[in-house]
N, C-alpha and C positions, 0 to 999 in steps of 0.2 A: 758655273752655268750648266753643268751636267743634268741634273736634276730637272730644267727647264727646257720644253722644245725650242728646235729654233726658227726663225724667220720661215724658213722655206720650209718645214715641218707644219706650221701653224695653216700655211697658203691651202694644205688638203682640208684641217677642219673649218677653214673658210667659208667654203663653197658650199656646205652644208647650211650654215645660217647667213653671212654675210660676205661681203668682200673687206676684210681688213689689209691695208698698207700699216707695216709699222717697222723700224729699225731695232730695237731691243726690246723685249720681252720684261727684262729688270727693270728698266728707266721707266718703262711706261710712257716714254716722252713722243710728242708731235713736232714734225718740222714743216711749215707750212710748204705749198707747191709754190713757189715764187714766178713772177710777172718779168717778161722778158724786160732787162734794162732797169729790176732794181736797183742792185751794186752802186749802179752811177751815182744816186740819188742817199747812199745809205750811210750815217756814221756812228750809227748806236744798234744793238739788240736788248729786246726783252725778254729776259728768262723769268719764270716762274720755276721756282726752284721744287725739288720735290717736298710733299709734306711733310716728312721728319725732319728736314733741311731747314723750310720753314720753318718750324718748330725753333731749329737752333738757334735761328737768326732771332724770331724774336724773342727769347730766350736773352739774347746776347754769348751764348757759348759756341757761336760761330760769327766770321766776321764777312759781310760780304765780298772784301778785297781778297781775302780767302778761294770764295766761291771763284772770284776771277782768275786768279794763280792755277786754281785748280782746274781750270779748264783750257787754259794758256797751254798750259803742259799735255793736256787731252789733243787738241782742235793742233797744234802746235804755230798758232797764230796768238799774238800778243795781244790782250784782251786786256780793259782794265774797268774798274770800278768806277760808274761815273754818276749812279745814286740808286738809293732806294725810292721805290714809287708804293702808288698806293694798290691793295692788295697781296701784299709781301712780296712781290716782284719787283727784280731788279735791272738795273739799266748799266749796260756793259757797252763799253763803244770800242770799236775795228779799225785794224789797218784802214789807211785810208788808200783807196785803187784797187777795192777786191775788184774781181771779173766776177762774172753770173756766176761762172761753173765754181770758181774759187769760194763765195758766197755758199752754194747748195752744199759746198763740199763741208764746209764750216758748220753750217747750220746740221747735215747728217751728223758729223761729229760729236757735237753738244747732244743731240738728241740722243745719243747711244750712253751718255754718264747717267747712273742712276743718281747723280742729286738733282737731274734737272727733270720735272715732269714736263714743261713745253718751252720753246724758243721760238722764238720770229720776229723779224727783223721790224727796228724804230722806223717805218717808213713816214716818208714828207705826206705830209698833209697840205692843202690849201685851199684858198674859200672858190667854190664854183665859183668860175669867172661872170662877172656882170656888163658883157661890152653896154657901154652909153652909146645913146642916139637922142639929141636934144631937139625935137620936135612934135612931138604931141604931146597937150596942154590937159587932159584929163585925164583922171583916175577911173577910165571904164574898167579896170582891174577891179572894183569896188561894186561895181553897178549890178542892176537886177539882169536877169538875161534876157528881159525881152530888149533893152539895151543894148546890150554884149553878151554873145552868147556863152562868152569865157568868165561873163562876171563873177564875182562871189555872192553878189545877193546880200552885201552886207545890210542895204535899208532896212528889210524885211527882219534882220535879228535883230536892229538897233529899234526895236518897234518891242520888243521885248526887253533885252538888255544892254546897255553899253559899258557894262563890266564891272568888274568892284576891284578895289586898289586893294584886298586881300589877296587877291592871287600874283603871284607870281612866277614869270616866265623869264629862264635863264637862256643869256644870248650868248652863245659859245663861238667865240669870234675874231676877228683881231683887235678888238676893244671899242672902246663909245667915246663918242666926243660929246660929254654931257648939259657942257653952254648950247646944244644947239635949243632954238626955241621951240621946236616938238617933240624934246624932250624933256627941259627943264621941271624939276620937282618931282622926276616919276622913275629914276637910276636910282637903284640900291646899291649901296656897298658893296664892290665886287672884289674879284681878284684877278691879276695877271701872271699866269703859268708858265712863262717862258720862259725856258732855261737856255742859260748864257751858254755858248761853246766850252768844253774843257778842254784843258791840253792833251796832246796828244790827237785831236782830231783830225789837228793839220799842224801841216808847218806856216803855213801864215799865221798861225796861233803866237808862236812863238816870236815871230820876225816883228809881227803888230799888233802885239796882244792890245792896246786902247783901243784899233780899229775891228777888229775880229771879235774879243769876248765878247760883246754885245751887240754885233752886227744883226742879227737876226731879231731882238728884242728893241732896238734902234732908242733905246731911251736912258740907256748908262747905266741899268744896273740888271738886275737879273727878276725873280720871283718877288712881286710886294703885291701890295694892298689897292695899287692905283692902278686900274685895267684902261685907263684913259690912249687913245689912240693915239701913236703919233705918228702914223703913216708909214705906209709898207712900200714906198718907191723903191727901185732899184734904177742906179744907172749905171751906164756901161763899165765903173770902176768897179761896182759891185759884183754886175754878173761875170765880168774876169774873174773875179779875187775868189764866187762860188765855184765857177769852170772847172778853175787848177786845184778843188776839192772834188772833182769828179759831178758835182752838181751844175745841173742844166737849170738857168732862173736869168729869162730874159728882161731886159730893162723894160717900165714902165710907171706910170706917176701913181702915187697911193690911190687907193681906192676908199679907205673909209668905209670898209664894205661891212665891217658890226655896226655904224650908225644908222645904214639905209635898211639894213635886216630890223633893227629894236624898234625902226619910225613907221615899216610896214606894221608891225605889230601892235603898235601901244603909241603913236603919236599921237601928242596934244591935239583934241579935236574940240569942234563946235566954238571953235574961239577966232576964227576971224584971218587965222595965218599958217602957215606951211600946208601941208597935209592933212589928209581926215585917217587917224591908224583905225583899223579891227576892233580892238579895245580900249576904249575910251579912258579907263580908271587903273586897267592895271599895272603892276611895278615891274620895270625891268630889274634883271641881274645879270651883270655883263662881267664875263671869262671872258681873259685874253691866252690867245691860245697861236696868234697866226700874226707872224713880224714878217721882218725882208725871207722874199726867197719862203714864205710857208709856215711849216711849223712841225713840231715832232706829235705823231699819234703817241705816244708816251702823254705828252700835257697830256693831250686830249684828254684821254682815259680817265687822266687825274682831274682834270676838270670838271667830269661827267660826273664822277663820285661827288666832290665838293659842291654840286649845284645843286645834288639830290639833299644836300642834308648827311651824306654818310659818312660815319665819324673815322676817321684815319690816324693813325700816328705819324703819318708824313705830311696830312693835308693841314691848312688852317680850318679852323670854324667857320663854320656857313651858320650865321643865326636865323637864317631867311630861306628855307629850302625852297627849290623849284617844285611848282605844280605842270610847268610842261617847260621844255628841254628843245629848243631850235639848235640844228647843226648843219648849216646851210656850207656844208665844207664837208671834205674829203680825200678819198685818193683813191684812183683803178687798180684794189687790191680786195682782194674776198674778208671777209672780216675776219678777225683776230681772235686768238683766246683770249685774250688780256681785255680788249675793246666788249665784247661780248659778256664777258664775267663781270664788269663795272655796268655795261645795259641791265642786264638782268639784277643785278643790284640797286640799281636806280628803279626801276619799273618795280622792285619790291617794299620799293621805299615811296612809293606813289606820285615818282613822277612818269607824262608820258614823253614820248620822246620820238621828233620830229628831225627827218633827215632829207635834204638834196640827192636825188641820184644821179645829180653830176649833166653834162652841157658836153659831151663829145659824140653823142650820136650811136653811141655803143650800145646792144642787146645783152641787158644784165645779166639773162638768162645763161650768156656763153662770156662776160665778159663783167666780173660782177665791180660793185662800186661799193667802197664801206668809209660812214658805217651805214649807209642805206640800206644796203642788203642783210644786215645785220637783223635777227629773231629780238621781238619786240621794239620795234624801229617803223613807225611811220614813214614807206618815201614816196616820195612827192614826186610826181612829173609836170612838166611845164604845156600850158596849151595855149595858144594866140588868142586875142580878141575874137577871135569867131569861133573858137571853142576847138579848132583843127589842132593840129598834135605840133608845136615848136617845133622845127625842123634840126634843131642844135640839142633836144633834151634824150638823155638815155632813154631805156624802155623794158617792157617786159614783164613775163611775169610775176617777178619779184618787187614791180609795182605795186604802190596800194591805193596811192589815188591821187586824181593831177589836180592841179590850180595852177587859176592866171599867173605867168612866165612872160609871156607877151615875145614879140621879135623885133629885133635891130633891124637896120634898112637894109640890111645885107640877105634877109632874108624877106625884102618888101612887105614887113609888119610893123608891127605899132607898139613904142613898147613904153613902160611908166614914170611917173614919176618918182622920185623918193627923196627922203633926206642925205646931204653930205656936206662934205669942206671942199671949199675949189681950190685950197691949196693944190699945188701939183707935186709937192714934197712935205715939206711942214706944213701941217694946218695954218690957216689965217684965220684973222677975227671975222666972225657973223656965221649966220644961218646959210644954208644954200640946199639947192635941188637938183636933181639931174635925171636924165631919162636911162632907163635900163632895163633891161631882160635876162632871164636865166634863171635856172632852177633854183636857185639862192630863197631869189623874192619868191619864187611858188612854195618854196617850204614854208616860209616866212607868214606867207596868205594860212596856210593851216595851221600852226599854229597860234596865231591870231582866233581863229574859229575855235577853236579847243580851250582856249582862255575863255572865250564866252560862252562856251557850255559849261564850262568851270563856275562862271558865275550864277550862269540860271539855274546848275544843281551840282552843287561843290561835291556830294554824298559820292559822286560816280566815282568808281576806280578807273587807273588807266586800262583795263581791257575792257570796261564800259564804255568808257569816251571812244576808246576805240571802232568800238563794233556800231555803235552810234554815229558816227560821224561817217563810216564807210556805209552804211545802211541810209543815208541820206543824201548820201554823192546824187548827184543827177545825171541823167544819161546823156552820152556823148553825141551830138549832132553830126547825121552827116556832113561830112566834107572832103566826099570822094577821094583820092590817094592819102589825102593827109588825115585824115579823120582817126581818132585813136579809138579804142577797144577794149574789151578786157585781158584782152592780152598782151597788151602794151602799155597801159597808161591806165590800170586798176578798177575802181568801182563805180568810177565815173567821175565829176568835174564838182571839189566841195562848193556847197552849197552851206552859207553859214546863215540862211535862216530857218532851212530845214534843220539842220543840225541844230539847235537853239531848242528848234519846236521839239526834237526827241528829245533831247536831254533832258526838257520839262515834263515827257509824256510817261506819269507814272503808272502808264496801264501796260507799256512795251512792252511786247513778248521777246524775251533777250534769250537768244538760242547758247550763252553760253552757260556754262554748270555753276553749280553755286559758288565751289571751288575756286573758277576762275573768276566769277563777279566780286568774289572780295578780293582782300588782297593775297597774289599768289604765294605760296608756300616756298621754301628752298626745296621740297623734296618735288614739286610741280619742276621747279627748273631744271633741277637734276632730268628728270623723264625727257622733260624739251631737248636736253645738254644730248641726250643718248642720240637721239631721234634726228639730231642738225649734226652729230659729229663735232659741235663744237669744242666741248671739253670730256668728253668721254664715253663707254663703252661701246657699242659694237657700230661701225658707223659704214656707210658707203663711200670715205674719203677720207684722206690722210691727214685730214686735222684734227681728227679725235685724238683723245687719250688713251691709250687699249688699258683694258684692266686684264692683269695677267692671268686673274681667275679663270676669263669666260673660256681660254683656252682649256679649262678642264669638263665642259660642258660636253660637249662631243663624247669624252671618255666617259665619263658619268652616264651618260645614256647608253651608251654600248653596254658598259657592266649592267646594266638595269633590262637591256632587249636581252641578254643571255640569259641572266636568271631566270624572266620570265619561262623561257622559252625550255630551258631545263625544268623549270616546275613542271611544266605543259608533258614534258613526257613522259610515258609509262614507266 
């Protein structure tokens, strides 16, 4: 390492261009800032290995259980192999009981080997909660706003389109119960990404392996082809057995919560029964990604690939790629390398991609939610029947634009209907409804609209739909304390028959480059990548990738201000 400055060497040519955090210079690696109380929650990491690294792997002249050994010995915590995912990063699962500090300490560790370009840790994911309130009998969430000032104004786009069964929108979720009656004939072939626990995660692995391997996936086997839901209750033998894993996951009865997201979207309508969806004709595709107790951001990521259409050697075939991407689920964690590099790959691949920014009241601005806050991510915030700002939904800059959420009685609002099963564990037979609120269904309300601009002019790319749909939001009504802004709740409240009427309006003056109206380039994302610190060069935060070059920048100009300055004398 002589040859190369070091840590505290680099901090003086900083200050000149940038503020760079980073632990080795060789590795190039990022170790994210971690969230007070992850540990609890943690039993896997994802590394991205470095590119020669990669190389070997897929090569085959390295083996990933390798990469693990060899990091075992580094970090001096027993790490093991627990698969390959998509993007040639790897899934390494941890002692189970680190503490925070044990954890940062880990994760610096990895970050300083140069086969690792970035790590950071599988954190739990799970679907913005949807609390029920079974009392109000209409879908004002749908209505025009002289109705409801929250409404989406869907009449007014159903006056133009009510969608075409070409498009397809991918429901990323804890799966679909496809008998229900507003959905039947309109669920594509999906997949469910849940991977079973491996050993090693715990010791109840070993003590009950029939109750454990599958605990989380709740349907006896692991990764297939049926994303069919079979309910995420937990009861209190469950939330024990996750406890004494370090995971906190309180008892409560399934939610069904991907049926009510794909019925906001795409329910059988104008037929006489359940619900009226958004889009009338289009196809869901439902990823299961979220069982008892949540789900690992690892599926996710692999989900998000798989929906887009992007061909993987770990994934199966998507014959039906997504034209827009619901992710009505989360976790209070800034976005990921890994999460980030699968968006931007999907969004190259033409889908757009719609995100929840979560139901705990938090300013994303100081307290971010992903993948909401995640570059190229639609997120949604939630607003009440009167168009005032949900009292439960996040907020803030990193807002892009809110839709009907509506409010539980707990907060003396009014909130929807949707599809579900009244099982309170296993689904039972028939259709059913239920009242609910939450940033879920507000994501859920916009992506519905973006299917329908999809339909009235399929030509647009997703940074078209994009700027279209945010360029028709309507403006937020006073409503004194409560009243949202643009700097809370984004560009106003969609509006899906405005949005309808842009999508078809081929005279728009669209302020983005030409560049950006097609579809974006990898050397576009690379510049974005710089710019967000997400995967590399010179960033305002410790997620980036440092490229070891840039430290020779600083020296490169100095030799260059001498010379000049030597010529310059007599």
């Amino acid at each position: 390492m002589g040859k190369y400055p070091t840590a505290a060497g680099l901090r003086g040519f900083s200050s000149v261009f940038c503020q760079i955090s980073l632990v080795s210079v060789i590795s190039a690696a990022s170790a994210p800032a971690l969230s007070a109380g992850l540990s609890d929650n943690l039993q896997s990491l994802i590394i991205s290995p470095a590119p020669a690294y990669k190389q070997l792997l897929a090569a085959g002249k390295a083996a990933p259980a390798d990469l693990a050994t060899r990091l075992s010995a580094r970090s001096g915590q027993t790490l093991a192999f627990k698969r390959s995912m998509s993007g040639g990063n790897q899934v390494l699962s941890v002692p189970a009981g680190l503490s925070d500090a044990e954890l940062e300490a880990l994760l610096l560790s990895l970050a300083e080997d140069p086969s690792v370009a970035a790590v950071e840790p599988d954190s739990l994911i799970a679907p913005m909660a949807v609390p029920p309130d079974y009392y109000f009998p209409s879908q004002w969430n749908l209505h025009t706003p002289e109705e409801a000032a929250g409404g989406l104004n869907a009449p007014q786009a159903w006056n133009y389109t009510t969608g075409d069964n070409s498009t397809v929108v991918a429901v990323i979720d804890t799966g679909i119960r496809p008998e229900h009656i507003d959905l039947q004939d309109r669920v594509l072939p999906g997949y469910d990404f849940i991977t079973e626990f491996a050993l090693g995660n715990n010791y109840l692995l070993e003590e009950y392996p029939s109750y454990m391997t599958y605990f989380r996936t709740n349907d006896g086997d692991g990764r297939d082809d049926d994303p069919t839901d079979p309910g995420d209750w937990v009861d209190i033998d469950d939330s024990r057995a996750m406890m004494s894993m370090g995971t906190t996951c309180e008892p409560h009865e399934s939610s069904f919560h991907g049926t009510a997201i794909a019925g906001i979207i795409a329910a059988n309508s104008n037929n006489n029964h359940g619900i009226a969806g958004i889009d009338w004709q289009a196809q869901i595709l439902p990823a299961r990604v979220s069982g008892k107790c949540g789900g690992a951001r690892s599926d996710m990521i692999d989900a998000i690939r798989w929906a887009a259409g992007i061909e993987d050697p770990t994934l199966p075939e998507n014959p039906t790629p997504a034209r827009v991407i619901n992710l009505s689920l989360g976790s209070v964690n800034a976005c990921g390398f890994a999460e980030q590099e699968a968006i931007n790959e999907a969004r190259e691949a033409g889908a757009v991609l719609v995100a929840a920014v979560g139901n705990e009241a938090l300013n994303l601005d100081t307290t971010p939610t992903a993948p909401a806050t995640c570059d190229n991510v639609i997120a949604v915030t939630a607003v009440r029947q009167d168009g005032g700002r949900a009292y439960y939904t996040n907020y803030g800059l990193a807002a892009d634009i809110a839709a009907p959420g509506g409010e539980d009685t707990g907060g003396d609002g009014v909130s929807m209907v949707v599809d579900t099963n009244r099982g309170l564990t296993e689904p039972v037979d028939g259709s059913h409804f239920k009242y609910v609120a939450g940033t879920s269904v507000a994501a859920a309300h916009v992506s519905g609209v973006l299917s329908l601009m999809i339909a009235a002019n399929p030509e647009l790319t997703p940074a078209e739909l994009e700027e279209r749909l945010l360029a028709s939001a309507r403006d937020f009504p006073d409503n004194g304390v409560f009243s949202c802004d643009s700097q809370s709740c984004g560009a106003g409240i969609a509006d899906a028959g405005a949005a309808v009427e842009l999508a078809m309006d081929e005279d728009y003056a669209s302020s983005l480059s030409p560049e950006l109206g097609a579809a974006q380039t990898s050397q576009q994302d690379d510049q974005e990548q710089v710019r967000t610190g997400v995967s590399g060069g010179c960033s305002l935060n410790s997620r980036g990738t440092f490229d070891p070059t840039l430290w020779l920048l600083p020296l490169l100009l100095g030799a260059l201000a001498r010379r000049l300055r030597s010529r310059a004398r007599p």
